[in-house]
N, C-alpha and C positions, 0 to 999 in steps of 0.2 A: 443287280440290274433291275429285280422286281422294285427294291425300294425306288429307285431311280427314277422305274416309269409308274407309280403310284400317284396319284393325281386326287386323292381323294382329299378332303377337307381335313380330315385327321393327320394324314399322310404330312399334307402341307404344314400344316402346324405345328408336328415333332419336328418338324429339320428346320423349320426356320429358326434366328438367332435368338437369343434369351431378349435380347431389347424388343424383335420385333412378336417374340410369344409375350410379354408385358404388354405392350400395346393391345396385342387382339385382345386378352382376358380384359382391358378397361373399357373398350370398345363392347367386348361382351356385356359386361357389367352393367355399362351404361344405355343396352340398347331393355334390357331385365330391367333395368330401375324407372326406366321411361314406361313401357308396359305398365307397370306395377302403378306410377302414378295417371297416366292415363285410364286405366279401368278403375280408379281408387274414385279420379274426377266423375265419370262416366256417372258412376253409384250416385255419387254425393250429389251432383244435380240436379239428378232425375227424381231424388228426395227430394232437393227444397223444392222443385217446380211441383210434386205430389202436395205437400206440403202448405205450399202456399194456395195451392188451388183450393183445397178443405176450407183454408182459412177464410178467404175468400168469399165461401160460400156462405161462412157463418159469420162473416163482420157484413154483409149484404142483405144476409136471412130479415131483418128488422129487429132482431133482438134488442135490447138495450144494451147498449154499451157497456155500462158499470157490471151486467148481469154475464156480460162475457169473461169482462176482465176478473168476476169472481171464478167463474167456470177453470179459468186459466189458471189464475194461481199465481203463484211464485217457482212454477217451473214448466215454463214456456216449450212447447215441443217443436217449435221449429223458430226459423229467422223471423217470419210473419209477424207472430205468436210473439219473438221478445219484442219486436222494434214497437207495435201495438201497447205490451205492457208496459213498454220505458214510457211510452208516451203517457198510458192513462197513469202510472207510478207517478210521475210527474204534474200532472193535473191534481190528482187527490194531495200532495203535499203544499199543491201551490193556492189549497183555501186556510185561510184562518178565521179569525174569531168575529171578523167585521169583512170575510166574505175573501174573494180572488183577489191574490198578492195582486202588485202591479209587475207588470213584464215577464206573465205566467208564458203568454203565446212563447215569443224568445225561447222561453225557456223549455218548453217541453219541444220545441223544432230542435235546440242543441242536442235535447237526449235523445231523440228518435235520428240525429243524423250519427252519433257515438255509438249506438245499436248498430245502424247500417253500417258503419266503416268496422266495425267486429266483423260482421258478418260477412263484408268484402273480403277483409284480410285473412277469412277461412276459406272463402269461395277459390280465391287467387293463389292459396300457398300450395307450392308444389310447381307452378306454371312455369315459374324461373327455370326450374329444371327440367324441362323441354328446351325451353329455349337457346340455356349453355349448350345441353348436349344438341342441340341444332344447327346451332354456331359454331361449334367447337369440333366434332366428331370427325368429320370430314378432312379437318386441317391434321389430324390428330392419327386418323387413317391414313393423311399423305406422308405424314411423318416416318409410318412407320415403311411404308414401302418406299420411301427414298432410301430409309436405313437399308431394308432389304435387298436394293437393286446396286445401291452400292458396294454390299457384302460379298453379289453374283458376279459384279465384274473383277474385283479383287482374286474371287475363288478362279473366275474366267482366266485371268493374269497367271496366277502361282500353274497353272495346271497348262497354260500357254495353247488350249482347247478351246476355240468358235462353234464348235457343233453345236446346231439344236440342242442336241439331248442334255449337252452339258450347260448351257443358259438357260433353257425352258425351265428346268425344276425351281433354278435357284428366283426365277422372275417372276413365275404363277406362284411363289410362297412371297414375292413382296408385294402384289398386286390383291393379294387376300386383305391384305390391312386395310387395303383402300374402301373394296368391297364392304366388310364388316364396319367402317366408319359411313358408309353410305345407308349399310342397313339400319343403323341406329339413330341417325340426320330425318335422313327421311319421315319416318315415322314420327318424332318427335317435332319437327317443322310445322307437318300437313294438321296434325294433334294440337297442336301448340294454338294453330289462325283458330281453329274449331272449337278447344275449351276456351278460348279467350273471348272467342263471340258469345260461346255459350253464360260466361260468366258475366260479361257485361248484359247481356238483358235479362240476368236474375234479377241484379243488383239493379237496373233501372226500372223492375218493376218494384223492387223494393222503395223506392223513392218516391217514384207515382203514388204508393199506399201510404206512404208516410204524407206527400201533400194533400192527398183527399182527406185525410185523416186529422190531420192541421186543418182545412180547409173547415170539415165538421166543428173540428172544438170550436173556432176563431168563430162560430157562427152562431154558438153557444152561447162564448162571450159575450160576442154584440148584445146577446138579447136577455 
């Protein structure tokens, strides 16, 4: 009778069916793996915005250009920093012996948008997985409490028992699925609009720097 009227989270999840204890653990899983990339984003942004900012201050400072992109090197410490040196890498290759190639501009806006689109494609990876599990959890949760409620009316049948006590246990173990597919939805949803915003205006500041930066050379050029 103690097990019966046991109601605890644990409780609930020894009795219910092996299909629908499968379900919780992926539900679990997936609501662990969303955390894990949600604070992994959190980090990684709050660098490149550090990041860019410094840089920021030192392609503004009036330094000379060529006197940074020594400074930098060949191992760029942030997104800034590479899209910067693909561009000036690409300027220094594009003089020869009778002066600037023709269709250098062209050519260094390709490298500095090949930098960018790296650096999106790190900014973004991970995001997909909010969004499955956002999508997905909740249908996955219903699944598993349809399994569940179907199993309590069966057990309801064999035993030919409508009491409360005897539906309530087998109903609050398939209504958990749902729950736990909610607890993992949710967070990954609300996660999901908020890295996604957050990553889009890295990556459009990244752009902005890359056309001031075009903007500079091409000005160069001209003269």
């Amino acid at each position: 009778m103690e097990a019966a009227t046991d109601f605890t989270l644990w409780a609930l999840f020894a009795r219910a069916t092996i299909t629908v204890k499968i379900v919780m653990i992926m539900l679990i899983f997936a609501s662990f793996w969303c955390w894990a990339v949600i604070i992994d984003k959190a980090r990684q942004y709050r660098k490149a915005r550090r990041e860019a900012a410094v840089f920021d201050m030192a392609f503004w400072s009036g330094e000379p250009l060529d006197d940074l992109y020594r400074q930098i090197g060949s191992t760029p410490r942030g997104a800034s920093e590479t899209i910067f040196a693909a561009g000036m890498s690409e300027w220094d290759r594009s003089y020869g012996e009778s002066g600037l190639i023709a269709g250098a501009h062209s050519r260094i806006d390709r490298s500095m948008d090949v930098a960018i689109a790296k650096e999106a494609g790190l900014l973004q990876k991970g995001l997909p997985v909010l969004a499955t599990v956002g999508s997905t959890a909740p249908f996955v949760g219903l699944f598993g409490t349809v399994w569940g409620i179907m199993n309590a009316f069966i057990e309801i049948a064999e035993q030919q028992n409508t009491n409360l006590a005897v539906v309530a246990p087998g109903i609050a173990e398939a209504l958990l699925a749902t729950g736990l597919g909610l607890l993992a939805a949710i967070p990954a949803v609300v996660f999901y609009n908020k890295l996604s915003a957050d990553s889009d205006r890295i990556i459009a500041g990244y752009e902005a720097f890359a056309d001031e930066f075009s903007t500079i050379l091409s000005r160069q050029m001209d003269s």
